[in-house]
C-alpha positions in Angstrom: -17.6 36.3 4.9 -16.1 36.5 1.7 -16.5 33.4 -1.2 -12.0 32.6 -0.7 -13.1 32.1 3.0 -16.3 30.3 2.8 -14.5 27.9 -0.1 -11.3 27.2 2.7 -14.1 26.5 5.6 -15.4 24.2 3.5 -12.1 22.3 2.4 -11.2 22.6 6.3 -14.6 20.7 7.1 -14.7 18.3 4.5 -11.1 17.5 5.2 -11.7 16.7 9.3 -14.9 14.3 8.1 -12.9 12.5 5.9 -9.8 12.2 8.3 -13.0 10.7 10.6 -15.0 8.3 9.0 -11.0 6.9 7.5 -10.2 5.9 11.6 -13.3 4.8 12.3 -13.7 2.6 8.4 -10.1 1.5 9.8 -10.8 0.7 13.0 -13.7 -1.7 11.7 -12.6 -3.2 9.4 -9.5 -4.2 11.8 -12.2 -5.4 14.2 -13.9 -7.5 12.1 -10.5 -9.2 10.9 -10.9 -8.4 7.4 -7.9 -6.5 6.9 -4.4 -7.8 7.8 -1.7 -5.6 8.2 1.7 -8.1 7.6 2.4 -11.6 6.2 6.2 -13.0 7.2 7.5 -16.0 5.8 10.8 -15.6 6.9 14.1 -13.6 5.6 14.6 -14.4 1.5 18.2 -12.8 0.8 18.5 -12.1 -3.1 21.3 -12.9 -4.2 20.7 -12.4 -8.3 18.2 -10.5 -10.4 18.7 -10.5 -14.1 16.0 -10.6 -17.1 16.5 -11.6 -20.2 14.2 -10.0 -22.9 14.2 -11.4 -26.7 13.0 -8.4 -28.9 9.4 -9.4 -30.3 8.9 -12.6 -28.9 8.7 -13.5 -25.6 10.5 -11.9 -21.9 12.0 -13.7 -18.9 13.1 -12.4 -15.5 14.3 -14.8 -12.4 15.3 -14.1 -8.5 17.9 -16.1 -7.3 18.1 -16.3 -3.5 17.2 -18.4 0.4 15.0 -18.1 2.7 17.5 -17.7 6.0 14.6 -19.2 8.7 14.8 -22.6 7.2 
């Protein structure tokens, strides 16, 4: 076999073992509770976004909006 096909078996190989031990990392770690996938609190609607940014000294930025569950 030539070096171009030994290097691509290689990449092929190292790709499947990776692709592997990420499900199976995954799959513990979803076991064992210690990684949780969403976190709901409800529907917040925006409403306003706006910044306001004075040039050397200081920068401030606000949401305006509800939460629609309450």
């Amino acid at each position: 076999m030539t070096g171009k096909k030994k290097l691509f078996l290689l990449v092929i190989c190292l790709a499947v073992v990776g692709i592997v031990i990420g499900f199976f990392v995954n799959h513990q770690l979803k076991e064992n509770r210690l990684i949780y996938t969403s976190h709901t609190f409800g529907v917040f609607y925006v409403e306003e976004k706006d910044f306001y940014i004075e040039p050397g000294d200081y920068m401030e930025m606000w949401v305006i909006g509800y939460n629609d569950a309450e």
